[in-house]
C-alpha positions, 0 to 999 in steps of 0.5 A: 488491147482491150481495157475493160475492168475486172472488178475486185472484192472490197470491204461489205458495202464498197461500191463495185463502180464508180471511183471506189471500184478497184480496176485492173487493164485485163489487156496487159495479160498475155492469153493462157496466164490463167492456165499457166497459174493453175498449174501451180495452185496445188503445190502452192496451197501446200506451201503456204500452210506449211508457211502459215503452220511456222509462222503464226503461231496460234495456227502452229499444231497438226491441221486436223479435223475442222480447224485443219479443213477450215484452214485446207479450205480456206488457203484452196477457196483463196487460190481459186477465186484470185485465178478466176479474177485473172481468167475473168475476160473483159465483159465478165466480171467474176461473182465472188460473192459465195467465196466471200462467205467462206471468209466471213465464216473463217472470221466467225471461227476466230471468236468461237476458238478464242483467237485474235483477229490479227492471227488470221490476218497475219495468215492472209499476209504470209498467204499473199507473200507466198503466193507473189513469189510463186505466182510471179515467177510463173506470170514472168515465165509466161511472157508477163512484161514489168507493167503486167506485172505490176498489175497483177501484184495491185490485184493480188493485194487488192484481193488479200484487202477484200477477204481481210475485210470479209473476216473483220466483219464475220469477227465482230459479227460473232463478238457481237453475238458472244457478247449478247450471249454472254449477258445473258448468261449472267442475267439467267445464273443471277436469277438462279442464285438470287432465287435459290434454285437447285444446284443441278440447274445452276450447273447445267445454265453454267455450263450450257454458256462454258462457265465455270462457277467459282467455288466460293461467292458473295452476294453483292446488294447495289441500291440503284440511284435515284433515276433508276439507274445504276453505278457505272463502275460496277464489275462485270463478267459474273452474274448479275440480275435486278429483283424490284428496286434492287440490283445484285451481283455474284463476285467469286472469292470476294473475300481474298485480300487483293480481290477485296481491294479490288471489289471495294474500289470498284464499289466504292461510293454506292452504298452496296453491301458485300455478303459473306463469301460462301461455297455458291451452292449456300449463296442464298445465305449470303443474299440473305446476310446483305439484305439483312445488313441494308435494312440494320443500316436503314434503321440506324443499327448499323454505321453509315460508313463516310462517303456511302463505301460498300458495307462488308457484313464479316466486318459488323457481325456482333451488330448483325447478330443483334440487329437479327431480332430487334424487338430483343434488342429493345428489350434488352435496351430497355433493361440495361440503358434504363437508368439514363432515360430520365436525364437531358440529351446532352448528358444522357449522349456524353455518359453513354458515350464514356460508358461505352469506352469504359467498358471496352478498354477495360476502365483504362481512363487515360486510354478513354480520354485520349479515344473520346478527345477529353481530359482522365479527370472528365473521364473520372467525373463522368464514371462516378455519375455512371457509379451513382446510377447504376451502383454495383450492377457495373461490377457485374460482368453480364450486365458489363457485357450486356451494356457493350452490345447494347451501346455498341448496336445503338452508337455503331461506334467501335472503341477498339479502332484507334482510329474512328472517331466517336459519334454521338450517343444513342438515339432515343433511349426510354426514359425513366426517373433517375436521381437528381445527382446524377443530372450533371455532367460534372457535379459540384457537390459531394457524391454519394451511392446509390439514395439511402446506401452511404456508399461512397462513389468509386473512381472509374 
């Protein structure tokens, strides 16, 4: 008997000789196996989607429309190329290069249903299962000995090897594809967000990529590092896109709890500034809060928080409110921080401190010694030098308030949080002549009002 090889399917690029090819003895067959197969092809189709349908369940629903004729034939496509193997005589190897693609398509299929891999392959298991049981009994039947047998159960494996392989690659092929797809997806609906298109053309590039567009988002600024490049932690799977030297996400509902605890770990050490969250067709005024917000921090309106965290703007509003027009703030520095112009650095950063203090906690001096890490009796010294420079005007309650919002802008200290630590005073203050008395932190002589009153000096 002859032994020439039949050459089976292999994974893309295995050789088709050499000692890679997969060979069966075609002389072990007795003639007319192939037609006794055939015979049972139709009856098994059937059987092995009904097995296919049971036991995977991702393909357990009516085989209907295109998924149930991509399943009819894909089972039939199978069945006829592994008969042309065994019909193959010896000098004509079967060409199955066109079944093949019936495979890499079914793989590609996968990816567009949002199905796993492994649910094809399981099928293709169950498919070579069924299809030894019946088609060795048949080959058994037609007068096949123990080797040819053996034999055809090696090709039979073999070819399930073959068009798995096929499937994994159209599989990642597509994923491939998909993902491509899907980054550009979220560089088109970044662009969009960030600049203000209409809602119209929002949704329709949302839903031209099967996206769903969460009802509330936050503009997220990320500085890129200085090579240019960006944090490699950054979230993915939502819009994104880079406008000059800035890169901006759009995060859904960022301002959740656990979400937020999420968005900071991933931002953290960064430097980004998270927007406020807002129904995404008023997203634009979130861009416009982070921008905002970087550029008050930029100039010292707002804290640099310890190892560059992202900055939440809903957590600095007064500051923001203030750092919107900053000419008025200066203004309004320059008429209520006027009276510590004229007095030395250090003492100027210590009174502006302990006013601050004062004011927020309400004149509770032993409350302000414990925040500000000194003695009530400092706190009293320090508060009789701010009566002296401002006399009843600290008794007033809008300049009170005044003063909070200005030292509060200027220091970015929040005296409310027992746990920040205080920071130095405000930075470059205008100064102007002030009394003399009042250039000491703790005066050694006796404490009068304001020049020319006779007032005495009231205790914090």
């Amino acid at each position: 008997m002859s032994t020439a090889p039949i050459v089976l399917p292999g994974p893309a690029g295995t050789p088709t000789d050499g000692p890679w090819a997969q060979t069966v003895p075609v002389g072990q067959f007795p003639p007319g196996l192939g037609g006794c197969l055939a015979g049972e092809l139709r009856e098994l189709g059937d059987e092995i989607i009904a097995a296919i349908a049971g036991e995977v369940p991702a393909y357990a629903r009516p085989l209907e429309g295109t998924f149930g004729q991509g399943v009819r034939r894909g089972v039939d496509e199978a069945l006829a190329r592994f008969l042309a193997i065994v019909e193959a005589g010896p000098d004509a190897a079967p060409d199955l290069a066109a079944g093949r693609d019936v495979y890499v398509r079914l793989g590609r299929g996968e990816v567009r249903a949002g199905r796993s891999l492994d649910n094809l392959l399981s099928a293709y298991r169950v498919g070579a299962r069924i299809s030894w049981r019946r088609l060795g009994e048949a080959a058994r039947h037609a007068g096949l000995d123990a080797a040819g047998l053996v034999s055809l159960a090696e090709m039979m494996f073999a070819y399930i090897d073959g068009i798995s392989a096929a499937s994994a690659e159209g599989y990642a092929l597509a994923q491939f594809e998909v993902a491509g797809q899907r980054e550009r997806l979220w560089d088109r609906l970044g662009e969009l967000l960030l600049s203000g298109a209409d809602t119209v053309t929002i949704e329709q590039a949302a839903a031209a990529g099967a996206f769903r567009l969460p009802d509330r988002m936050a503009a997220v600024l990320v500085p890129t590092g200085p090579d240019g490049q960006l944090p490699p932690r950054l979230p993915t799977g939502c819009p994104r896109t880079g406008h000059g030297v800035d890169f901006w996400l759009f995060v859904g509902d960022a301002d959740e709890p656990a979400r937020r605890g999420w968005l900071a770990d991933r931002l953290d050490g960064t430097g980004a500034v998270v927007g406020p969250t807002v129904p995404w067709q008023e997203v634009t005024g979130s861009v416009e809060r982070a921008g905002l917000a970087r550029t008050a921090r930029l100039a010292g309106r707002l804290p640099t928080t310890a190892g560059q965290d992202p900055l939440f703007t809903d957590d600095h509003l007064t500051a923001l409110l203030l750092a919107r027009d900053p000419g008025l703030l200066d203004d309004l520095t320059r008429r209520r921080v006027a009276p510590l112009a004229g007095l030395p650095e250090r003492t100027r950063a210590r009174l502006a401190e302990t006013l601050l203090y004062w004011l927020a906690l309400h004149g509770q001096r032993r409350l302000v010694a414990e925040r500000l890490h000194i003695h009530p009796q400092t706190v009293r010294y320090r508060v009789s030098q701010l009566r002296e420079l401002y006399g009843d005007a600290l008794d007033d309650p809008d300049t009170r308030f005044e003063l909070e919002l200005v030292l509060r802008a200027l220091t970015g200290q929040r005296p409310g949080d027992p746990t920040a630590a205080p920071r130095p005073g405000p930075p470059s203050m205008p100064r102007q002549g002030v009394p003399a008395a009042a250039r000491q932190d703790v005066p050694t002589v006796a404490r009068q009002g304001p020049a020319g009153t006779g007032k005495p000096v009231r205790a914090g």
